[in-house]
N, C-alpha and C positions, 0 to 999 in steps of 0.2 A: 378632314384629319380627325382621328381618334383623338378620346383622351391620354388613352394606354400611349397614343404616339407621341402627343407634345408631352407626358411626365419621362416618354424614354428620351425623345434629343436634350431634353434640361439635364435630369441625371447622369443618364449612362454615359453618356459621352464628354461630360463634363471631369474634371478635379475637384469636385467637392466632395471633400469628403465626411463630412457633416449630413450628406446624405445616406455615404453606406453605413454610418452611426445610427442612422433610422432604419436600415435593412436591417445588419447585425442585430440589433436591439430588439426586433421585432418579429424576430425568427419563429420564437412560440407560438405567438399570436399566428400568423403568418402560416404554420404547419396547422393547425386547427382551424382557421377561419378562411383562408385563402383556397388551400387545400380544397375543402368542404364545396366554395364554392366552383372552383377546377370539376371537382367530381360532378356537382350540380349540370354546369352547361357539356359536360361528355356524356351526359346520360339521355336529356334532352335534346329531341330534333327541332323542337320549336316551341316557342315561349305560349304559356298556356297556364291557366290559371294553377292546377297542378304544379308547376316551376316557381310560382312566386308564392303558393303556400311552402315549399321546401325553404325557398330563400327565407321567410319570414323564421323560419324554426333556426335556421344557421344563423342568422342576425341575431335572434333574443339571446341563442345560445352563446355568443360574442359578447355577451352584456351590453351591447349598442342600446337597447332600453327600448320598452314596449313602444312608449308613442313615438320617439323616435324612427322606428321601426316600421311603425304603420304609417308616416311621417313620407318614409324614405319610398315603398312599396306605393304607395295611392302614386306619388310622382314617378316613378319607374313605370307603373301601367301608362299612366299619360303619354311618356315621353316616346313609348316602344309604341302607342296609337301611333301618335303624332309621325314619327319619321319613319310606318308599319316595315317595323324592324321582325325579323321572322328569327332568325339565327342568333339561339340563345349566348354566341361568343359576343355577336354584337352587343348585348345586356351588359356584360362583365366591364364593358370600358366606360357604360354608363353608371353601371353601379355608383364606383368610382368617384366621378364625376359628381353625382347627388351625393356622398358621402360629403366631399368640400363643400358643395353648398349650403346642406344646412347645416353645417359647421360653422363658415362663415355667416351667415344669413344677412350678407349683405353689408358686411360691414369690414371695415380696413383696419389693417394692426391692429386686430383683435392682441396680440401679444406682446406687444410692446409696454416696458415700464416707463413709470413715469417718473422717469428719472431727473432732478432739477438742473436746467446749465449752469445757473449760479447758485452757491452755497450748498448746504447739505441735506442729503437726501433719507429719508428713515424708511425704512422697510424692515416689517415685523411680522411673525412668523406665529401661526397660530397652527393647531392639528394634535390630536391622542399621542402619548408616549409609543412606540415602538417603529413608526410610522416613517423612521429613517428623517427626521425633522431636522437634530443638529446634525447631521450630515449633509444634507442639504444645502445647510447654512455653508458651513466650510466650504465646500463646492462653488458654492455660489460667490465666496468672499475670493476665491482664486479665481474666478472668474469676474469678477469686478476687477481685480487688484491687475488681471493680467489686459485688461483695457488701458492701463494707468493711472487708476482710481486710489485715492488711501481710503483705505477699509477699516470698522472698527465693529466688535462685534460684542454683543452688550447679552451678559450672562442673565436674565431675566428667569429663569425657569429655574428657581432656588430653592423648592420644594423636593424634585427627583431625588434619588441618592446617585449622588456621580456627573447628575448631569451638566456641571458647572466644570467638575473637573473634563467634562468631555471635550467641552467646549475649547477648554484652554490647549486640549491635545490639538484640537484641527486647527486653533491661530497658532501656534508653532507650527503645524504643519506648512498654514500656507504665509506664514511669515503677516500675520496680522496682529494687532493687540488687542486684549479681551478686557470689559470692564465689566467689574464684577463684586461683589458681598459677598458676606461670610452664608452656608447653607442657613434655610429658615429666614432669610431676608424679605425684605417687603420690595415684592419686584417694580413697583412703580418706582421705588427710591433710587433701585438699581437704573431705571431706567433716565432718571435725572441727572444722576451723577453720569451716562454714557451720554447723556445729550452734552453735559457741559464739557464730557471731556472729547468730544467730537467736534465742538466748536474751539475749544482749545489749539487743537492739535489742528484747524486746518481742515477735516475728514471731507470725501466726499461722499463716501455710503456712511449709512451707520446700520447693522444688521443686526436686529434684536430679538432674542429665542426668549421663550414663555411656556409658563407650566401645561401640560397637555389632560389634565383630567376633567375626565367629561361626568362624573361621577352626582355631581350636584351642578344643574346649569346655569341655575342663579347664581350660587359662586363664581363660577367660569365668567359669566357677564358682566357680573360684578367688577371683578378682576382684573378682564381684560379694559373695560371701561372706563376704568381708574389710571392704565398704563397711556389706555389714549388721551384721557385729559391731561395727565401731568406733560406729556411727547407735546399735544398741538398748545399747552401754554407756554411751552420752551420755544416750539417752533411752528408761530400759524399755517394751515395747513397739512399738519405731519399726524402720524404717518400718511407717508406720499403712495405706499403700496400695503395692503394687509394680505400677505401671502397664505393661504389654506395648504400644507401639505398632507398629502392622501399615500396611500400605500395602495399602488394599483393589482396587488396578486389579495385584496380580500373585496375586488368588485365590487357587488351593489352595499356592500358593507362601508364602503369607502362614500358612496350614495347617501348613505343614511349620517354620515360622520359629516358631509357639507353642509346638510340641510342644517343639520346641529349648529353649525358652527356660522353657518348664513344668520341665524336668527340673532346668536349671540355677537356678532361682529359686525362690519362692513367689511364681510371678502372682496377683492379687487379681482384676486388670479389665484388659480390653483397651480400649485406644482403633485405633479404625479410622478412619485418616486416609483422602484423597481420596477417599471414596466418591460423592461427586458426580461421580469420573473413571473409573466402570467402569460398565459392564452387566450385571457378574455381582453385584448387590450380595446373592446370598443367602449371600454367604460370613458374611455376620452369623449367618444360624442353623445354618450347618455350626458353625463355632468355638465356638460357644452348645454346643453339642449333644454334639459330640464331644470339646468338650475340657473342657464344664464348666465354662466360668470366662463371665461375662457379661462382655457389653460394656458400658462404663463411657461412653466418649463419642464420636461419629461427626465427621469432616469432610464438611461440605455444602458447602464453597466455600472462597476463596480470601481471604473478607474476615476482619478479627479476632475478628470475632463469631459466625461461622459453624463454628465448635468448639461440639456443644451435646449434653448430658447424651444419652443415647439412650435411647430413649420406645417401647416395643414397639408399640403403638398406635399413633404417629404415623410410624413406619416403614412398618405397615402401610398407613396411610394415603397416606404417597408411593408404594407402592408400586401401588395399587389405585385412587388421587384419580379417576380418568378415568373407569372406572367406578362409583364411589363415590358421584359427584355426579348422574351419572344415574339414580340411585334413585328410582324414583319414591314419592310420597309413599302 
């Protein structure tokens, strides 16, 4: 059995719809990359080196990322020896296939948080101003809250102009409460004050946003370092997640924003906002790849529910649905 064939009986046939969330979402990407590769195996009779120099150009041009790339291509000639697959359609369900694998690279729940059973859990949110960050946040606190979590979401980013007051838009939005200081506050204090009042009140997340300038990185290290020692002297351990959020329509740009933010922090997991707003969406398994750290949760859209865990499988799936469904049985 194909791969194309076990991702079509899981999806297509299924009621999740959490899957066509990753179709939908991935429509850009998907008309550029899937496309590309559709035209690839109609042009070729048979796989030949010719074929997997084209593939290599539609991969980079996906931002799937050079070693990556070369990564994915050396195991595709192996695999097409190995089972001497002749018909470049056969390729396409491999492709696929090695896209999950070194994604995964062997490893389980790569995306799962580390969320605590007992007591409260801190997750803090590190990434450049524009980047869709407190947004994120909000998203993410109705999505906790709609598990049954009390959520609390800690104003920390007191430098922006607004961005405190933004904050306090998305907890009325999703019916959560915000701790917070006056602007030009010392965000470690801000964050003190949201630890005690997390423990106060019970909380079981506590969601903490942070200033995003990347302008001087000593600073930023500085900064964020001070947030994390005051958080693990309140609560050993904590934070329990240090989220990176990335803006997926500025690609390898977005590349250069981890590696910054890898050196300056402990990233755990990245969230990849707007990826519903690019074409290049393999900067998922560049960042997977090269920097090591999984991705934690994607944006597919603009609604509050359209923040959702990221699913290597169902990525694939957006990425592939077109041909996917034309599997025949």
């Amino acid at each position: 059995m194909s791969f194309f064939k076990k991702l079509k009986d899981k999806f297509t046939t299924s009621t999740d719809t959490i899957s066509e969330k990753f179709k939908e979402g991935l429509v850009k990407t998907r008309d550029n990359f899937s496309n590309k590769i559709n035209d690839l195996v109609a042009r070729y009779r048979t796989v030949d080196e010719d074929f997997f120099e084209e593939l290599e150009e539609i991969l980079i041009q996906a931002d799937v990322g050079f070693d990556t790339v070369m990564e994915l291509v050396d195991e595709l000639k192996t695999e097409v020896k190995r089972r001497n697959m002749k018909d470049p359609l056969e390729v396409q369900s491999v492709i696929s296939e090695k896209l999950i694998e070194i994604y995964e690279s062997g490893e389980d729940h790569l995306g799962d948080l580390n969320i605590q059973k007992d007591g409260l859990t801190v997750i803090l949110f590190v990434g450049v101003n524009g980047v869709g960050k407190t947004t994120t946040i909000g998203k993410l606190a109705h999505h906790f809250k709609a598990e049954g979590n009390k959520v609390l979401l800690a104003a920390g980013d007191t430098f922006r102009a607004g961005a405190i007051e933004q904050l306090e838009v998305w907890g009325e939005r999703v019916g959560v409460e915000v701790i917070k200081q006056t602007a030009g506050s010392d965000p470690a204090a801000v964050m003190y004050d949201a630890v005690q009042a997390a423990k106060a009140r019970k909380a079981d997340i506590l969601l903490c946003d942070t200033a995003g300038r990347l302008q001087n990185k000593v600073n930023l290290m500085n900064e964020l370092g001070k947030i994390k020692r005051v958080i693990e002297r309140e609560i050993p351990g904590a934070p329990h997640e240090v989220l990176l959020v990335l803006d997926a329509t500025t690609g390898q740009n977005a590349l250069l924003q981890a590696k910054t933010f890898k050196e300056a922090t402990d990233v755990s997991g990245i969230v990849l906002s707007k990826l519903d707003g690019t074409a290049k969406g393999g900067i998922v398994l560049a960042i997977r790849k090269e920097l090591n750290i999984p991705v934690k949760f994607v944006g597919l859209g603009e609604k509050i529910d359209d923040l959702q865990p990221f699913d290597p499988e169902k990525y694939i799936y957006g990425l592939f649905s077109d041909a996917i469904e034309k599997t025949e049985e």
